[in-house]
C-alpha positions as CSV (number, residue, x, y, z in Angstrom):
1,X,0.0,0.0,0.0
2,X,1.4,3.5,-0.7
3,X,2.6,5.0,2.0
4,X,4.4,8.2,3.3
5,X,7.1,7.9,5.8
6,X,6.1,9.4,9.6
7,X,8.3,9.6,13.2
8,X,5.6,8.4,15.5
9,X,6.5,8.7,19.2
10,X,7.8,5.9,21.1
11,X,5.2,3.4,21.2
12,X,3.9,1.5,24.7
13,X,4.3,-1.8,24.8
14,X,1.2,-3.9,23.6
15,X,0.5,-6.8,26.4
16,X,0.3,-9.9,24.2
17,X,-3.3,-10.4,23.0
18,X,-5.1,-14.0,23.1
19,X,-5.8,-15.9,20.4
20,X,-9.0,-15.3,19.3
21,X,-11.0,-18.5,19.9
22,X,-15.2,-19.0,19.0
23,X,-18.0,-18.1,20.9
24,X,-21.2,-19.0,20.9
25,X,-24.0,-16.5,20.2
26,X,-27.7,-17.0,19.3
27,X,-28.6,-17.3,15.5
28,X,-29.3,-14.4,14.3
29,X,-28.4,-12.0,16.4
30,X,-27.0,-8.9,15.7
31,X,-24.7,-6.5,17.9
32,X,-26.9,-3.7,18.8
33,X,-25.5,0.4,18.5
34,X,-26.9,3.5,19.4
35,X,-24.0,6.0,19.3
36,X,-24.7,8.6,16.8
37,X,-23.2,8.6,13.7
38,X,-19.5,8.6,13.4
39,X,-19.4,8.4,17.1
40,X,-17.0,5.9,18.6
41,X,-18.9,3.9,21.3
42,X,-17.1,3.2,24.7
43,X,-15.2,-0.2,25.4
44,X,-17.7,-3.0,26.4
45,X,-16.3,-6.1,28.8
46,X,-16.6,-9.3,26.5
47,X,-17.5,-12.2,27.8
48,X,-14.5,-15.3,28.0
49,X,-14.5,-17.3,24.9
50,X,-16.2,-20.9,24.9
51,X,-14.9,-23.6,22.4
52,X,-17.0,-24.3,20.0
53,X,-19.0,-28.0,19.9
54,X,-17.3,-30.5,17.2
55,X,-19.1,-31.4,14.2
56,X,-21.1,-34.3,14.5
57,X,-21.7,-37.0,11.4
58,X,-25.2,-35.9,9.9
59,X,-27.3,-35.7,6.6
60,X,-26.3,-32.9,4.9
61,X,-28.8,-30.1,5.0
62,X,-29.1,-27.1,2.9
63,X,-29.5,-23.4,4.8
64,X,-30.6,-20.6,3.3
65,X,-28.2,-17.2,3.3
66,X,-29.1,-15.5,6.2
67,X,-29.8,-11.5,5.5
68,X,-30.9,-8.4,7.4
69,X,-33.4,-5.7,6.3
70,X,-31.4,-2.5,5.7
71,X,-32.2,0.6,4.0
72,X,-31.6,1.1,0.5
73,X,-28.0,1.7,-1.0
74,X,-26.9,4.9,-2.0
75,X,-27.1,5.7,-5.5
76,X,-23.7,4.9,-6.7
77,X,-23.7,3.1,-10.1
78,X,-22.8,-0.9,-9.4
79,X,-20.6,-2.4,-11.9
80,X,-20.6,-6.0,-12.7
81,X,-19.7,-8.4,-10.2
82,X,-16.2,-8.6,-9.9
83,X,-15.2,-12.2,-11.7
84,X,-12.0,-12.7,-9.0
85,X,-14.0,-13.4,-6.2
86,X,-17.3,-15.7,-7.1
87,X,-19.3,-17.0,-4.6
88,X,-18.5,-20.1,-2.2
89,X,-20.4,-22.0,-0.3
90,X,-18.7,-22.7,3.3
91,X,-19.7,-23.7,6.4
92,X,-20.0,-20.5,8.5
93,X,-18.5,-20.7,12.3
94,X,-20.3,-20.6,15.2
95,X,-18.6,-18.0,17.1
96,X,-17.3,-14.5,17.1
97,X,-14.4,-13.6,19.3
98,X,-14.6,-11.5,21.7
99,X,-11.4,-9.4,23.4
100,X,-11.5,-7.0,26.5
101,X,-8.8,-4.4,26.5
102,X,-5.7,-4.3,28.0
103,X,-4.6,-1.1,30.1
104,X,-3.4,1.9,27.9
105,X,-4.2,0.0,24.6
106,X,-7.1,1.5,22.4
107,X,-10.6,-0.5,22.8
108,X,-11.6,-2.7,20.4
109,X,-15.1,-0.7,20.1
110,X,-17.7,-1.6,17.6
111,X,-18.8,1.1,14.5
112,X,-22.1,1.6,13.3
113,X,-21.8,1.1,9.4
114,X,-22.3,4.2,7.6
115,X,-26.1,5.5,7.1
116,X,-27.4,3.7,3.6
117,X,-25.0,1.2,3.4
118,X,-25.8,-2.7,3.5
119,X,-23.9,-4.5,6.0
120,X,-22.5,-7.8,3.5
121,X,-24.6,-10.8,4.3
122,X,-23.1,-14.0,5.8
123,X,-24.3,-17.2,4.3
124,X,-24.9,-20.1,6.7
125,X,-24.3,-23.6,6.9
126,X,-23.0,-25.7,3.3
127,X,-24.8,-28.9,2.0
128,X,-22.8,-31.2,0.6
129,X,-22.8,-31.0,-3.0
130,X,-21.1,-27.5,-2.2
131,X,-18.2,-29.4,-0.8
132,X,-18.0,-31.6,-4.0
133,X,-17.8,-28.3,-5.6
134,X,-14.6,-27.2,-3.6
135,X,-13.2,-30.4,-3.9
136,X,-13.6,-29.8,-7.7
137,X,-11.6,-26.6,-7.4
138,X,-8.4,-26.8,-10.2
139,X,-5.1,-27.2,-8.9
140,X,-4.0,-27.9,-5.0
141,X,-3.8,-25.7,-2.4
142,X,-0.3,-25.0,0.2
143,X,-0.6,-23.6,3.7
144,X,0.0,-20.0,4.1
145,X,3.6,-18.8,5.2
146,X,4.7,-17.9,8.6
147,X,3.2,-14.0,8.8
148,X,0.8,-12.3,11.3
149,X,-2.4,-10.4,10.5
150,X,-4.4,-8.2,12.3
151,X,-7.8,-7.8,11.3
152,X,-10.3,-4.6,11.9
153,X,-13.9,-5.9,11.9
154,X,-17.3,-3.8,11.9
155,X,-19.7,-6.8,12.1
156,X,-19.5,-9.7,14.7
157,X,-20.8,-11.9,12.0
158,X,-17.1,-10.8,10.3
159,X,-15.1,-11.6,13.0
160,X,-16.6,-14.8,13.3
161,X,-15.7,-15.5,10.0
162,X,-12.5,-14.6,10.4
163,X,-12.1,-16.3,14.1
164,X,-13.0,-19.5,12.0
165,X,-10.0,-19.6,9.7
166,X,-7.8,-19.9,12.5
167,X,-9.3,-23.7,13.0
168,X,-7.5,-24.6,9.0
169,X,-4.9,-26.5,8.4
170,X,-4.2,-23.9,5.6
171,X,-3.8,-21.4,8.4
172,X,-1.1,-23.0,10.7
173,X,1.6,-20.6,10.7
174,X,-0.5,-18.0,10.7
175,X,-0.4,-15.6,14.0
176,X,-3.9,-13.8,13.9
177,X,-5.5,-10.9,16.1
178,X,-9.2,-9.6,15.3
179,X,-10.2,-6.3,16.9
180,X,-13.6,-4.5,16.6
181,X,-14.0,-1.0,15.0
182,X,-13.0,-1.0,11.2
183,X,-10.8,2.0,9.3
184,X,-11.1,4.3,11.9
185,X,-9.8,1.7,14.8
186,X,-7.0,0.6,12.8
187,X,-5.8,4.2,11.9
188,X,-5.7,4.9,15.5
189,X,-3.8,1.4,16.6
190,X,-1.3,2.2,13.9
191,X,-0.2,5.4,15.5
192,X,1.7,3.6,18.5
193,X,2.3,0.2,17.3
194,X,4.2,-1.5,14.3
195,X,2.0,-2.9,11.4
196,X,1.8,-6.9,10.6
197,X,2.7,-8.5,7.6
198,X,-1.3,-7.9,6.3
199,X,-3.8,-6.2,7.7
200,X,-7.4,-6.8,7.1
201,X,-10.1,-4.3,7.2
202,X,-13.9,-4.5,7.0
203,X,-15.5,-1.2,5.8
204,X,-18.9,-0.1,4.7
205,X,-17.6,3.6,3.5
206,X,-17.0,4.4,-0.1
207,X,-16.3,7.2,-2.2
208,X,-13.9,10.5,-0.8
209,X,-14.6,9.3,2.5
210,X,-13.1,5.9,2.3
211,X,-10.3,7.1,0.4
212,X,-9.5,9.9,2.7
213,X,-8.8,7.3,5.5
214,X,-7.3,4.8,3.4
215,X,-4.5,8.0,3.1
216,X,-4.6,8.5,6.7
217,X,-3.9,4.4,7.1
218,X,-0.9,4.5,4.5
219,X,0.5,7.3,6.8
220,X,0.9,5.0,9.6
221,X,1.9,1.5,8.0
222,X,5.4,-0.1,7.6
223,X,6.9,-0.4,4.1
224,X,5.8,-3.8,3.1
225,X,2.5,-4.2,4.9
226,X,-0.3,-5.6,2.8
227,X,-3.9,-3.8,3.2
228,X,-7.0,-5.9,2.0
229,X,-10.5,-4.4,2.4
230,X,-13.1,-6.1,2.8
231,X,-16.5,-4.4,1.7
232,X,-20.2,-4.1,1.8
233,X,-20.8,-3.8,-2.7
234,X,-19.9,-5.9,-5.3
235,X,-18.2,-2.8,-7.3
236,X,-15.7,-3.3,-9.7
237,X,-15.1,0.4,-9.9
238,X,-14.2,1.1,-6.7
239,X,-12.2,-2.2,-6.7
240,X,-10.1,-0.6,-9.3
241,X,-9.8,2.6,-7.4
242,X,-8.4,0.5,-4.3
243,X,-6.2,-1.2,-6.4
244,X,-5.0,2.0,-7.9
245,X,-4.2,3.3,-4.5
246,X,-2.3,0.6,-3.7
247,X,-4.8,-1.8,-1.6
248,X,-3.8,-5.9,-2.5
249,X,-7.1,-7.3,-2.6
250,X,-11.3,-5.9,-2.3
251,X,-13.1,-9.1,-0.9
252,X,-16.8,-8.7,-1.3
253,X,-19.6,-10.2,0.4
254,X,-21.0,-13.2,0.8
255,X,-17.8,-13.3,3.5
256,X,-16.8,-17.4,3.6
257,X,-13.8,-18.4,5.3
258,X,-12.0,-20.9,2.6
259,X,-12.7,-18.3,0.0
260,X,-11.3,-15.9,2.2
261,X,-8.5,-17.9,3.2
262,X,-7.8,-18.3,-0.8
263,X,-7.9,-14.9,-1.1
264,X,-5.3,-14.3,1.1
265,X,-2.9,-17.5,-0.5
266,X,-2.4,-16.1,-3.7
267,X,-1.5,-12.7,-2.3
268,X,1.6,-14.9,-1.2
269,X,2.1,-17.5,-3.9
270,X,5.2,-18.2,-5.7
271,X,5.2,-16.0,-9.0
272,X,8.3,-18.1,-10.3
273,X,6.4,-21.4,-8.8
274,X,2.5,-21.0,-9.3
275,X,1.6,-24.2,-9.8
276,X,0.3,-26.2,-7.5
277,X,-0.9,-30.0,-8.0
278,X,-3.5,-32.0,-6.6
279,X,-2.0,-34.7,-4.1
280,X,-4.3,-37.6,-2.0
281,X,-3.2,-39.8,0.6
282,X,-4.0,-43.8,0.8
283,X,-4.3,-44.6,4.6
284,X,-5.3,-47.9,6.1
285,X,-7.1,-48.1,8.9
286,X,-5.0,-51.0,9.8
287,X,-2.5,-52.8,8.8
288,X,-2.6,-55.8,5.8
289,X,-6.1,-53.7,4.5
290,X,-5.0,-53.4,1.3
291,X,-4.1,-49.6,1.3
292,X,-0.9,-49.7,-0.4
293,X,-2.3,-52.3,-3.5
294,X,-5.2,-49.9,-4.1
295,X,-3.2,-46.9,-4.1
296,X,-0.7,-47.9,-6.8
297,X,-4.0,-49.5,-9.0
298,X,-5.5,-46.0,-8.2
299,X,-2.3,-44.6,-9.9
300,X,-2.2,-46.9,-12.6
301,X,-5.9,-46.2,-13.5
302,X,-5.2,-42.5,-13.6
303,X,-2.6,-42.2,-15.5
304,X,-3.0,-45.6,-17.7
305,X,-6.7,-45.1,-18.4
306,X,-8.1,-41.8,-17.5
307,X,-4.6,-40.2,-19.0
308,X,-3.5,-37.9,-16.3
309,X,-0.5,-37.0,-15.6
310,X,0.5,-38.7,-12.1
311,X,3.4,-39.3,-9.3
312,X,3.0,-42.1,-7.0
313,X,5.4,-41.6,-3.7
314,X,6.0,-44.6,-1.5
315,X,6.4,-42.9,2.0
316,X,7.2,-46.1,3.7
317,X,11.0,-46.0,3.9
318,X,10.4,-49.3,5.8
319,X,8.4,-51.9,4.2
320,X,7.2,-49.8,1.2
321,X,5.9,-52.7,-1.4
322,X,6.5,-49.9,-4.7
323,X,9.3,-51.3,-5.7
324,X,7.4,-55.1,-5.8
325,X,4.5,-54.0,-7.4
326,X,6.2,-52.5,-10.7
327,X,9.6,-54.8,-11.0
328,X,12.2,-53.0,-9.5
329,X,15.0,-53.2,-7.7
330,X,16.2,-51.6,-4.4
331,X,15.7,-47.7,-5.4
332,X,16.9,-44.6,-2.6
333,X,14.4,-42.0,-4.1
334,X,12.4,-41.2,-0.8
335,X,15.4,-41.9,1.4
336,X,17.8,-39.3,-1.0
337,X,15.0,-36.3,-1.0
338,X,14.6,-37.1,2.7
339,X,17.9,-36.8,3.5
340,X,18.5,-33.7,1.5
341,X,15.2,-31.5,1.7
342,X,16.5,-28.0,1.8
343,X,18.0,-28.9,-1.7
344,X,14.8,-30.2,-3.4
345,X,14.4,-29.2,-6.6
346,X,12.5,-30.1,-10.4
347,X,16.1,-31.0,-11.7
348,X,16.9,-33.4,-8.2
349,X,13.6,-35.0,-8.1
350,X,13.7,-35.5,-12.1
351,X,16.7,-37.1,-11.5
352,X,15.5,-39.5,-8.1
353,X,12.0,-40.3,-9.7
354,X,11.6,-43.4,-12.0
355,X,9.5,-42.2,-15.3
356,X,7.6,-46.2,-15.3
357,X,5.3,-44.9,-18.3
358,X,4.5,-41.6,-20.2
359,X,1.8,-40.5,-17.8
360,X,3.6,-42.2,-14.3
361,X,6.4,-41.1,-12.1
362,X,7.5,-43.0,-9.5
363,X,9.5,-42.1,-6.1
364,X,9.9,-45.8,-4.7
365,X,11.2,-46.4,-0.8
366,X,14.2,-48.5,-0.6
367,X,12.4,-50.6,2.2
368,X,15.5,-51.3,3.4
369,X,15.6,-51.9,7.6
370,X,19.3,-51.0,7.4
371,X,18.7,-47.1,8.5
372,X,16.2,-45.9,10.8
373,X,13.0,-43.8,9.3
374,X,13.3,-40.2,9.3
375,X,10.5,-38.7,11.5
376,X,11.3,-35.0,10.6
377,X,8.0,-33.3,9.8
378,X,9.4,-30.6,7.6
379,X,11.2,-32.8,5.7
380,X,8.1,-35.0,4.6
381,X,6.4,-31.4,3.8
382,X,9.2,-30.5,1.4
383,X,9.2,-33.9,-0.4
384,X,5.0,-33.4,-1.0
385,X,5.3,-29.8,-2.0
386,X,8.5,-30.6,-4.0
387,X,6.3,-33.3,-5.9
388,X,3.7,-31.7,-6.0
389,X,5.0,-28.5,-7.9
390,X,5.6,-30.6,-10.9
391,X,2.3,-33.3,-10.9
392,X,-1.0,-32.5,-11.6
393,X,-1.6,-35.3,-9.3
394,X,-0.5,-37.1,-6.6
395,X,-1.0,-40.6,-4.9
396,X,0.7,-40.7,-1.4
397,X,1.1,-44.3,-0.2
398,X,1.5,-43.8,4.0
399,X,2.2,-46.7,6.2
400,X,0.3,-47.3,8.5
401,X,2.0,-45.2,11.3
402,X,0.8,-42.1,13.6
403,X,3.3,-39.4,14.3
404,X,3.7,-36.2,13.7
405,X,4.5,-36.7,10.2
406,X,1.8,-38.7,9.1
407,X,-0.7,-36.6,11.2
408,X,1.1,-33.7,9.2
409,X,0.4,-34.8,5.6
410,X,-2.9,-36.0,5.9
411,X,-4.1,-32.8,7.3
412,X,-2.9,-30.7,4.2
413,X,-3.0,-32.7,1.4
414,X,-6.4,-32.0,-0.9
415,X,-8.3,-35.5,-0.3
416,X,-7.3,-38.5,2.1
417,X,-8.6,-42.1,0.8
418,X,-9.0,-44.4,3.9
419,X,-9.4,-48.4,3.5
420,X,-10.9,-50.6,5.6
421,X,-12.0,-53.8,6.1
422,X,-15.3,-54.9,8.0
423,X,-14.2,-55.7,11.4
424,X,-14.3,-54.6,14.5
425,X,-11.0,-53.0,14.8
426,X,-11.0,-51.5,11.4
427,X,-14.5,-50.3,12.6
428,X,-13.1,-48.3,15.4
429,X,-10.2,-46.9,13.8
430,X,-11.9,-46.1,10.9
431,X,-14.1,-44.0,13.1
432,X,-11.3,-42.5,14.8
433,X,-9.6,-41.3,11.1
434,X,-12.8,-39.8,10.0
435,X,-13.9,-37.7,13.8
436,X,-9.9,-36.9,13.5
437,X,-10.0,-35.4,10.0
438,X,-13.1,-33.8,10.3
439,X,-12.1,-31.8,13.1
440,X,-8.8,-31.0,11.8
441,X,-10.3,-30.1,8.2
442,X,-13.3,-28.2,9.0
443,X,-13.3,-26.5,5.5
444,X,-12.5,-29.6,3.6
445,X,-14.3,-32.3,2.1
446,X,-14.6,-35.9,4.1
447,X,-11.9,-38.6,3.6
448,X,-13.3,-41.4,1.1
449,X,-14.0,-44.4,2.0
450,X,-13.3,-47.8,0.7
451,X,-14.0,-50.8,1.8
452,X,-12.2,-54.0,1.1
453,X,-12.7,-57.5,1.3
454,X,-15.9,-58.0,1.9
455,X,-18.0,-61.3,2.0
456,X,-15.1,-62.9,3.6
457,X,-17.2,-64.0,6.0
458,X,-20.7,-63.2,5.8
459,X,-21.9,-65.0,9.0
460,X,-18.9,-63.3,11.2
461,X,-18.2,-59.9,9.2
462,X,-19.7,-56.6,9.8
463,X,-22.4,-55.9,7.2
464,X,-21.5,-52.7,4.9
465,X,-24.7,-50.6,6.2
466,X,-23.7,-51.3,9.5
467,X,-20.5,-49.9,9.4
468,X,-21.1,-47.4,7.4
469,X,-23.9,-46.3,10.1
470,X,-21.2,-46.5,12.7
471,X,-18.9,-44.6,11.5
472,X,-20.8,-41.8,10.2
473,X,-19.5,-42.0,6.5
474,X,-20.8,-44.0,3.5
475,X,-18.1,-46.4,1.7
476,X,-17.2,-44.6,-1.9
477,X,-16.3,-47.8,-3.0
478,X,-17.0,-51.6,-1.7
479,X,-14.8,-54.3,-2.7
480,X,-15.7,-57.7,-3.0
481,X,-13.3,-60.1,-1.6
482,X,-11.1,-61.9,-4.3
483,X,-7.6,-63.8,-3.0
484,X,-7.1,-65.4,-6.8
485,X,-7.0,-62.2,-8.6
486,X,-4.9,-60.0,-6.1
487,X,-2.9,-62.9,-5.3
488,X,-2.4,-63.1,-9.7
489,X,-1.1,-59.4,-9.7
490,X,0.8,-59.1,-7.2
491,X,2.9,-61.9,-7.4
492,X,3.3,-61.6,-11.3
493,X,4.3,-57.9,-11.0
494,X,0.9,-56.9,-13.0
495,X,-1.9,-54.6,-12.1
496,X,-5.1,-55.6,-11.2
497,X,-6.3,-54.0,-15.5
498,X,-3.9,-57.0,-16.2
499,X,-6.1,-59.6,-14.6
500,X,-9.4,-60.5,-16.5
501,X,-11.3,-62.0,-13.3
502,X,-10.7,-58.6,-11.5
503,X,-13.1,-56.4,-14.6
504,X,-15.3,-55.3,-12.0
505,X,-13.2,-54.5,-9.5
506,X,-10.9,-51.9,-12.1
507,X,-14.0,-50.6,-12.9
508,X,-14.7,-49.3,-9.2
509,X,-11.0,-48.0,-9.4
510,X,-11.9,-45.7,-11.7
511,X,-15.2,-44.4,-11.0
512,X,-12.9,-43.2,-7.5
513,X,-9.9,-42.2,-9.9
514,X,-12.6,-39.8,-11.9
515,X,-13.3,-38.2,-8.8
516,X,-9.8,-38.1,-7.6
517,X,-8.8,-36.1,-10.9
518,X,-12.4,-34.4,-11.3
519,X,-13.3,-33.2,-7.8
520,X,-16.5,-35.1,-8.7
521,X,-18.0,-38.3,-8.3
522,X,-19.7,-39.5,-11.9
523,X,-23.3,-40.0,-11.4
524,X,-23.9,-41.9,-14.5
525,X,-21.3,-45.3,-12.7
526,X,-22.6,-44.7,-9.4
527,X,-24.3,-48.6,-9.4
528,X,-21.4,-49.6,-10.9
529,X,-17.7,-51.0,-10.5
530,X,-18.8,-51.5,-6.8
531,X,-20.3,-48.7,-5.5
532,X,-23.3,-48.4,-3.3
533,X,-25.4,-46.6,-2.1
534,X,-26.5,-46.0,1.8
535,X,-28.8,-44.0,3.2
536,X,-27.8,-43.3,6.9
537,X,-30.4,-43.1,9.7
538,X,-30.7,-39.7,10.7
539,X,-29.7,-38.8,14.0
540,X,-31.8,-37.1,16.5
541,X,-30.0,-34.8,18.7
542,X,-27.3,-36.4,20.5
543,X,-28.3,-39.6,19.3
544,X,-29.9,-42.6,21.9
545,X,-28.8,-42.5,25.3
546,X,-26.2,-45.3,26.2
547,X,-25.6,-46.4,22.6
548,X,-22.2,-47.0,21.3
549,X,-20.5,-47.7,17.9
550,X,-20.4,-51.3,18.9
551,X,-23.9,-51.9,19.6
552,X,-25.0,-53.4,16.8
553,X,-22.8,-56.8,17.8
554,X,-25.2,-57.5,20.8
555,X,-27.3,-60.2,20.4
556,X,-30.4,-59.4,18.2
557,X,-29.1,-56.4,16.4
């Protein structure tokens, strides 16, 4: 943002702020002000923040965009919506947060919006064929870089939205502070204290007005700070005057936090390095499941029949079965970009991959029990995003291992496939992956299911519905159980295309590969290759007293 350079006295020190955290306030209900206009209210105790309650498995439903009666617009001209910033549906947080403030540090007071503007409207809740349609989004996404932002909200319902991003994987290095009071609050807070990396502010004004305190917010920020606004009009001609002063992005309403947190991505994407591929992770619930088979048939399907471009990484330095599924020898690819992350490159990882047919890349593990794993987080994060900068898509084949690392990937990687097999055990961990990943991917869609080898043993098994039911997730994919055809493939080096007996099982591959390169499910092969279809019962309000995932094995059920 332009700027003009000032000698501001010496600031007092700011006590350190808590992170903002959700709060729970009544649908609906807006914060009330009666201060004239362009009157600063006085500070207001805030009540202490309550977590907010974890998402419970449900039926979708759809909700409405909630909106507020206002009085008409002013009679600026309206452009055409501005095509940067289309409309997304996201789930909207149930919480604003709320901060008291500390001694000799301006309140974080609440504005009254300016008289005949709109306050934006907030759209609640997100069915589920809204999450198909992020999932669908082109390209992969990265989490943000270490920087801190300070937001300036006018609307609770705002800062709620904003509070929320802090709960995203996307948003992990991100140090974020919300304050009440828009433009004029964050003009004032600049005058003693040093500006973040971005700040965000939420302003109804426009015309001379707004650009007369956008000066008087230049006046006072560092060389290098970042000012996004976000607004109450879809305007592209005032979006161009903000860019023209120097303002990195206009954000208009409705507010959503993952098209917010987009928003604020590519204003720190890699111009030399903007591409960014799609990667999933294959996860078994527990070991000998099948997870690692399906995931190189997965890749094989994607890149043999569908044609896409794809890498398969073996991240099992251990035991990794990559090098036995496709005929070759002893390779150190994931141990050599492990061991040397800091210099990963396209030229080094050109070099360590395996090109096994146009349209596959491998990185095989040596699977050698010679060295001990690495366990070093960051090191596992360069290798995906070092892979992932030069494949459209990815297939991550993770052992079955909890730690830091593994817990790291699958939070941050675009779509997780977990597979299962109907028992007890697999039952409970399987319920465990999903209530983990939908917690720590609020914004994101729900890991797919597969579920493999069934009909085992139909008198002892679990029965599909059943554990689907349990668990809170319908299966993507069921897999009958066949020992003669897996057995065929993998001990002749072939994949399961290569065996005729397995037809029907390929075909379920790829109805999951089209989604895995589409973002979509095709609806026209949805009783086919395997899949089926479950309606779960719906659950009423906590669900029945005294009943556990397990219940279903008593006698009778």
């Amino acid at each position: 943002m332009t700027q003009s350079p000032t000698s501001p006295s010496q600031p007092t020190p700011l006590r350190q702020m808590p992170t903002p955290q959700p709060m729970a306030m009544p649908q609906g209900q807006m914060p009330q002000n009666n201060m004239p206009h362009g009157q600063m209210p006085p500070p207001q105790p805030m009540a202490a923040p309550q977590p907010a309650p974890a998402r419970q498995p449900q039926a979708p439903q759809s909700h409405a965009p909630q909106q507020q009666a206002a009085a008409p617009l002013s009679p600026a001209p309206m452009a055409q919506p501005n095509p940067g910033h289309p409309p997304r549906s996201m789930p909207t947080p149930n919480s604003a947060p709320q901060q008291a403030a500390p001694h000799g540090q301006m309140p974080p007071a609440e504005t009254q919006m300016p008289a005949g503007q709109m306050p934006p409207p907030v759209e609640m809740g997100m069915p589920a064929d809204a999450m198909e349609e992020e999932a669908a989004r082109e390209g992969g996404e990265k989490a943000l870089p270490q920087i801190s932002i300070h937001a300036f909200c006018d609307r609770q319902e705002s800062a709620s939205v904003i509070n929320s991003t802090t709960r995203d994987w996307r948003m992990k290095r991100v140090n974020m502070k919300i304050y009440m009071g828009g433009l004029p609050s964050a003009i004032e807070y600049y005058r003693k204290e040093n500006t973040p990396s971005l700040i965000l502010v939420e302003t109804g004004m426009r015309g001379p007005e707004l650009f007369a305190q956008l000066e008087q917010l230049a006046s006072v920020c560092d060389e290098g700070t970042k000012v996004v606004i976000i607004g109450a009009a879809n305007d592209i001609r005032l979006y161009r005057q903000l860019m023209d002063k120097g303002v990195s992005d206009y954000i208009v309403p409705p507010l959503m936090s993952l098209n917010l947190i987009r928003s604020l991505g590519d204003l720190y994407s890699d111009p030399e390095a903007p591409f960014i591929g799609r990667v999933t992770a294959f996860f078994g619930a527990k070991g000998g499941v099948g997870s690692s088979t399906l995931a190189h048939n997965m890749a094989w399907c994607l890149s043999e029949t569908l044609g896409q471009e794809t890498a398969l990484v073996d991240l099992d330095s251990s035991f990794g079965t990559t090098g036995l599924d496709f005929a070759y020898d002893n390779s150190q690819g994931l141990e050599e970009a492990l061991g040397q992350p800091d210099r990963l490159d396209e030229t080094l990882l050109d070099r360590i991959m395996i090109r096994h047919t146009a349209k596959l890349s491998i990185l095989p593990a040596a699977s050698s029990l010679n060295s001990k794993p690495v366990l070093d987080s960051e090191a596992y994060e360069a290798v995906v995003n070092g892979v992932r900068s030069i494949s459209p898509l990815t297939i991550l084949d993770m052992p079955h291992y909890w730690a830091d690392w593994t817990t790291g990937v699958l939070t941050s990687v675009d779509d997780v496939v977990i597979t299962a097999t109907p028992d007890l055990a697999n039952l409970r961990n399987t319920k465990n992956l999903v209530d983990f990943l939908r917690s720590q991917r609020p914004n994101d869609a729900d890991p797919i299911l597969i579920l493999n080898k069934t009909g085992m043993s139909k008198s002892a098994e679990i029965p599909v519905k059943e554990f689907a039911s349990a668990v809170g997730l319908e299966p993507s994919l069921v897999i009958s159980f066949d020992p003669e055809s897996f057995f065929e493939a993998a001990n002749e080096g072939k994949m399961l295309d290569q065996v005729k007996a397995a037809e029907r099982t390929v075909s379920g591959l790829n109805y999951v590969a089209n989604r895995l390169k589409t973002g979509r499910f095709d609806a026209a092969q949805q009783n086919e290759g395997g899949k089926r279809k479950f309606k779960l019962p719906k659950k009423d309000g906590g669900g029945e007293k005294g009943k556990s995932i397990f219940s279903f094995l008593k006698k009778g059920k």
